[in-house]
N, C-alpha and C positions, 0 to 999 in steps of 0.2 A: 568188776573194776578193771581200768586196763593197768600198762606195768606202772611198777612203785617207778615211780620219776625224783632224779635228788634237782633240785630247783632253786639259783640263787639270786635273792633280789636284792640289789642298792636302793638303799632308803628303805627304815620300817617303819616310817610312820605311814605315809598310804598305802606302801609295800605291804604293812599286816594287814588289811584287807581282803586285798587277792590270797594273801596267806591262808588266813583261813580259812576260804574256800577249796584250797588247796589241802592243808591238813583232812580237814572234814572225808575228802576222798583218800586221804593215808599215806600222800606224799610227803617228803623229806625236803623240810626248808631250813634254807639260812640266809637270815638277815644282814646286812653289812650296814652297820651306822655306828654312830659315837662312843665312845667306852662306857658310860654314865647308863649309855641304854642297853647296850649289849649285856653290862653285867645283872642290869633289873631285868632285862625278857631271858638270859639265861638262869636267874632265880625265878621269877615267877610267872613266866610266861608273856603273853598280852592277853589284853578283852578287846573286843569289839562288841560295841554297844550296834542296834539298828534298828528302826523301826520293820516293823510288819503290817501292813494291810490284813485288817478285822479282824485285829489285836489291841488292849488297850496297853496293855504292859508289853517295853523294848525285849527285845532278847537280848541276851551277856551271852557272846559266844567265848569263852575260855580255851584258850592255847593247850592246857596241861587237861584237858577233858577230852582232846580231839587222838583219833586213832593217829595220825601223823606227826611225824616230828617235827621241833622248831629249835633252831638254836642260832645266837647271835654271834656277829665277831666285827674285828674294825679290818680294815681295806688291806691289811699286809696281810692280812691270817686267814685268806682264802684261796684257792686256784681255782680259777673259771673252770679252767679245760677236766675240772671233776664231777662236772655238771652236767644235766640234760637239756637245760633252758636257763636263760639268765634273764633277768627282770631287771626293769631300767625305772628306779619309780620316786630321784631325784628330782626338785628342782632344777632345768639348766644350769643355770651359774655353779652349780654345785660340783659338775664334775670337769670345772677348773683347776678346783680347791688341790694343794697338796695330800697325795696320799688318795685319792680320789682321781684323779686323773688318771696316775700310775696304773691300778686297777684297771680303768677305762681302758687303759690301751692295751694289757694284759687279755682282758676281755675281746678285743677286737682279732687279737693276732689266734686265741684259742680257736675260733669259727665255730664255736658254737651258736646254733641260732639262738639270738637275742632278741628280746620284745619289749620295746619301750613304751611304759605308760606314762607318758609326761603328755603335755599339753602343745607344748614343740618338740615336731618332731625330729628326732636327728636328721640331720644335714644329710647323710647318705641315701635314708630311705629317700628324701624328692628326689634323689638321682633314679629311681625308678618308675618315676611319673617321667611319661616320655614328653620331650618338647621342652621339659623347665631345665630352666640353665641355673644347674645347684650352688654356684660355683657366685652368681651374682646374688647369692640370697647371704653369703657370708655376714653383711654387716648386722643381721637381727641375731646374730649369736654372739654371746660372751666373748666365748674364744672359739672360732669357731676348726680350730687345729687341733682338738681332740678328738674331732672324728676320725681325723685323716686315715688311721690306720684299717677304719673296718672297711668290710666288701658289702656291698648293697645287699648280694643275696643272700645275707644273715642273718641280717635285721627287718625284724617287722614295725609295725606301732598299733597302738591298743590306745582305743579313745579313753581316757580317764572320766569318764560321765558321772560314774557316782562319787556324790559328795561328800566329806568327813572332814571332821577337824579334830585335833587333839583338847580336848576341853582345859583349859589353862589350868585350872585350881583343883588338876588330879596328875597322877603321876603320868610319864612321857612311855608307859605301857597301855595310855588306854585313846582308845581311839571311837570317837562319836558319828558314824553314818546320818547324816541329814537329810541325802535324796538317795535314798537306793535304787538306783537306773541299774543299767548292766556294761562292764564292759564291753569294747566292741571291738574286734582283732582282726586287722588284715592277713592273708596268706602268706607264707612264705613264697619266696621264688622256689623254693627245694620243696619237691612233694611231703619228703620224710619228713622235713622240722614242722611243715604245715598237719601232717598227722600227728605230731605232739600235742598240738593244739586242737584238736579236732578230740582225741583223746580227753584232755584235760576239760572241754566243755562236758562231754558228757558226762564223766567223773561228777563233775561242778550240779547238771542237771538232776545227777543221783539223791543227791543231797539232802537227807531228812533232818530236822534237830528236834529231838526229844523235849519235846517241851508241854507240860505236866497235863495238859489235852489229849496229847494223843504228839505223833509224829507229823511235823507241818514242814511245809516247802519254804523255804527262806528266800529274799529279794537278790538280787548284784550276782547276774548269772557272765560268764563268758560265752561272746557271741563271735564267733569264727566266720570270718566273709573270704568269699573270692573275689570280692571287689578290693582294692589298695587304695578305693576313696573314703570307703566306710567310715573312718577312724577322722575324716576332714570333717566333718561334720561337725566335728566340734568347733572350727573356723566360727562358724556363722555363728555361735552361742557366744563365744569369747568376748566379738568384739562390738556384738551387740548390746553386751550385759555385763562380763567381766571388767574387759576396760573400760565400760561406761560408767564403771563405779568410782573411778577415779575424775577428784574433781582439781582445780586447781589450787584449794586450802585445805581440802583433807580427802575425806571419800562420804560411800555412800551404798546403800545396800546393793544387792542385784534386783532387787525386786524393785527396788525405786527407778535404778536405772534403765531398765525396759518397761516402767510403765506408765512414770512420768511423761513422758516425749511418745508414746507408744510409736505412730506414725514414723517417727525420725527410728525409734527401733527398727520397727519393720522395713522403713529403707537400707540402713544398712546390714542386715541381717540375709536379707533378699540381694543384696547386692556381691556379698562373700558367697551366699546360695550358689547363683547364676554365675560367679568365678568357679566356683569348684566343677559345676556341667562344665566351662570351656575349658578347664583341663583334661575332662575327660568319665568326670562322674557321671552317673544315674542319675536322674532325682528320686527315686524310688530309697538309692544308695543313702540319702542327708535326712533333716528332721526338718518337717515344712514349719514354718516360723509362729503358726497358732498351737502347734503343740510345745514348742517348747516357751513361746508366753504364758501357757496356763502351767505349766512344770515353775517356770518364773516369779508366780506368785507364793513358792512356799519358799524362795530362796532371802532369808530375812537376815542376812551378813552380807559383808561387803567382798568380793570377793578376796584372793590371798595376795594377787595382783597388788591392791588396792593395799590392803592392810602393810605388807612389805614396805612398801613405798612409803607409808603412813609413818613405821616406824623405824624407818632411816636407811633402807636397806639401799646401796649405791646400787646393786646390780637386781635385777628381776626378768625373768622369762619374755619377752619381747615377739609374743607371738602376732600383736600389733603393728610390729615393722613387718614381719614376716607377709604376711599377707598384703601389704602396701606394699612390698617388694615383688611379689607374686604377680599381684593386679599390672603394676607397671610392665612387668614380662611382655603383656597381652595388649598395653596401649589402654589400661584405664584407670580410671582414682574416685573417690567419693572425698566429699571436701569433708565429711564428719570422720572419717579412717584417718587423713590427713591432720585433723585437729587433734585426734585421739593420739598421734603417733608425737607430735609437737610438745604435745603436753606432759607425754610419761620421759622425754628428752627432757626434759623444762626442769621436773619433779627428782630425775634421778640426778642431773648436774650439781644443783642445787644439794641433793644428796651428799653426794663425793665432794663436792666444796666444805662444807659442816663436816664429814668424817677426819678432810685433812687438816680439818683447824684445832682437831681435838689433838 
């Protein structure tokens, strides 16, 4: 195993994920989220539920089982700069919030390398995608003055690919794996922070769980690139399928939404594809649009996009502007991106209208 690394991540609900993969190898985590939940995953841990391939029974991975430590706290009762690697594994909107920002910026000034698995990615990392002007992408973020503080070559981004939901009618320590993909990690600009993660894959790879067969390999490996587009890839699934699930009276699954319209899928899927090559990607680098159509068919929720929206939320992850503002960079649009971007305006207006009449 390489060294015990102390590792902090914001947000533990998809944050416990990577965690315990993390544990598993005998790392030292801390969670930063809510008081409610800090004080349950400081008594009892979390689970992560997950399927397995040619298994019929999930595995229950348990926190207080695992050789590594976990333990929670809220956003005043941490210091970055006592860390080896900091985890970014909020919602956007979220690190507006009071008491979350603060943090944020705390984080930014320590220079520890940081790795955001969010679905947008911070504002600084496009400043290292050469050619994009980061600076006109401002309006797809919240606020987007919370970056200000960090340096590009600190922060990486980690495609958040696999799936999970916190199952509503169990407690806010457990956490349900749907599609066990793998994360997917761009390099650092800094050789050294990029060997943290180079470390922590294999760690992650090592990984057996005792389970009453014999010792088996478990799904949602970390996957380390030297490509900085790697992690785009998740573009073209968002807004083929995520924001397609947003309709204009409510929503609608992911699997409905790429496969009703299949063809209009595949246009704009292929369309954010062939945007990610003229920034600068591989194709080798993205997921060509028939593999992640047949991944498609097991995705039977709507995604969280959708679901927020659904239930009043003013503000949501806006990775639909983002890539409409991306395209325009380069002098191009798809009129389905354009409806999609219109509608989640439409949806959230309307939002904040009803919030402020309460």
């Amino acid at each position: 195993m390489s060294t015990q690394r102390k590792i902090l991540i914001l947000g533990a609900s998809y944050g416990s994920l990577l965690a315990s993969k993390l544990l598993f190898a005998g790392h030292e985590v801390k969670l930063v989220c809510l008081p409610a939940e800090a004080d349950l995953i400081n008594t009892e841990g979390f689970r992560v539920r997950m399927p397995v391939k040619g298994r019929s029974e999930q595995v229950v991975i348990d926190s207080r089982q695992l050789p590594g430590k976990v333990s929670a706290a809220g956003t005043s009762e941490v210091n970055p700069a006592d860390y080896d690697l900091i985890g970014l594994a909020m919602q956007e909107p979220q690190y507006r919030s009071p008491g979350v920002r603060e943090l944020l910026a705390a984080v930014a000034r320590s220079r520890v390398p940081c790795m955001s698995i969010m679905n947008m990615p911070p504002l600084p990392y496009l400043k290292r995608i050469p050619g994009l002007d980061a600076n006109a992408l401002k309006p797809a973020y919240t606020d987007a003055s919370v970056w200000d503080e960090f340096d590009p070559r600190t922060l990486t981004l980690c495609s958040p690919d696999p799936q999970a939901v916190r199952p509503p009618d169990e407690k806010v320590n457990v956490l349900q794996v749907t599609l066990p993909t793998n994360f997917k990690a761009a390099r650092f600009d800094n050789e050294a922070h990029t060997q943290i993660l180079r470390e922590l894959e294999a760690d992650i790879d090592a990984v057996r769980f005792p389970a009453p067969e014999g010792p088996i390999e478990l799904p949602v490996k970390l996957r380390v690139s030297d490509s900085i587009f790697v992690p785009l890839a998740k573009w073209s699934m968002l807004l083929a399928g995520n924001y397609r699930c947003i309709t204009s009276d409510g929503m609608r699954t992911a699997q409905e939404a790429v496969h009703t319209n299949i063809e209009e899928s595949r246009s704009v899927y292929n369309f954010v594809f062939d945007l990610c090559v003229r920034l600068g990607s591989r194709p080798e680098d993205l997921v060509p649009f028939e593999k992640y159509a047949a991944a498609a068919q097991s995705l039977t929720r709507p995604a969280s996009a959708a679901r927020a929206l659904q239930n009043g939320a003013p503000y949501i992850e806006r990775a639909d502007k983002l890539v409409q503002l991306v395209a325009r960079q380069l002098g191009l649009r798809h009129p389905v991106i354009d409806r999609i971007v219109d509608l989640v305006d439409t949806r959230l207006h309307a939002n904040r209208e009803a919030a402020a009449r309460k």
